[in-house]
Steps between C-alpha positions, in 0.01 A plus 500: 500500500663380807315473839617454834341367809615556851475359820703429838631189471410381116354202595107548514343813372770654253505127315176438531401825270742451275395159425144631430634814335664281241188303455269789471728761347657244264190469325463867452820595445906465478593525812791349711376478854727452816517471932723633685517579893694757712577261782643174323761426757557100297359384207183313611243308283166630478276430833313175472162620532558750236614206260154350622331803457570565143438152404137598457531786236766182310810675602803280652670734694705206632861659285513831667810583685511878689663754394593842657451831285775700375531811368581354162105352480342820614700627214353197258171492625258773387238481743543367844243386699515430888295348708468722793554888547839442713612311223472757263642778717781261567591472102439873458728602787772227345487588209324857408586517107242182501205641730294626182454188417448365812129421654355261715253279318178609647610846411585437180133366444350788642464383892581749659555303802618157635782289469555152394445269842812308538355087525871376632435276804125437377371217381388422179198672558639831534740468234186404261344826601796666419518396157177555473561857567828482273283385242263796514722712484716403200163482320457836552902550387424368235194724375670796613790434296312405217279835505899650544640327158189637314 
């Protein structure tokens, strides 16, 4: 299974939960996990306080570069998971053959509501939270795909 996470500018959210997906999903399951975002204007490392942030669940999240998304991954990736609503409708309305498999993440889990709170420009504290958050929710990713392969 491949699994794609989305963001703005794929350098907080998007590669923070697919450094925990592969951490929590890994040990479930084969799974190749990746981050993408739909306004990568350069390639940029990943924000500093993210880096920092991660460093507590023993992730180095120092090597990521961004990357934009292409319609070549959203035809790779089997389920795609943004981080806020305008995200999603943004993929969907770029490319509709992929917005089946499209969701934001709290959606995918079942939350109805809410998007992902963007931490850029915070301080460590509010990119903490975020993984916090992040880490939540790929815990519950994780169950729900695991009650899925059943």
């Amino acid at each position: 299974m491949r699994v794609g996470f989305v963001c703005t500018g794929n350098t907080c959210r998007s590669p923070m939960a697919a450094a925990l997906a592969r951490k929590i999903l890994g040990v479930h399951m084969e799974v190749d996990v990746i981050s993408r975002g739909i306004a990568v204007y350069f390639p940029s490392s990943a924000n500093t306080n993210a880096v920092k942030a991660m460093e507590s669940y023993e992730i180095d999240l120092s090597w990521h570069q961004a990357v934009q998304i292409t319609e070549q991954d959203l035809y790779d990736i089997d389920l795609v998971l943004t981080m806020t609503e305008q995200h999603k409708l943004y993929v969907q309305r770029l490319y509709p053959e992929a917005a089946p498999k499209v969701h934001t993440l709290k959606g995918y889990i079942g939350q109805l509501e809410g998007d992902i709170p963007d931490p850029f420009g915070g301080n460590l504290d509010i990119y903490e939270e975020c993984a916090k958050v992040l880490n939540e929710c790929i815990l519950s990713v994780s169950q729900k795909l695991m009650t899925n392969k059943e």
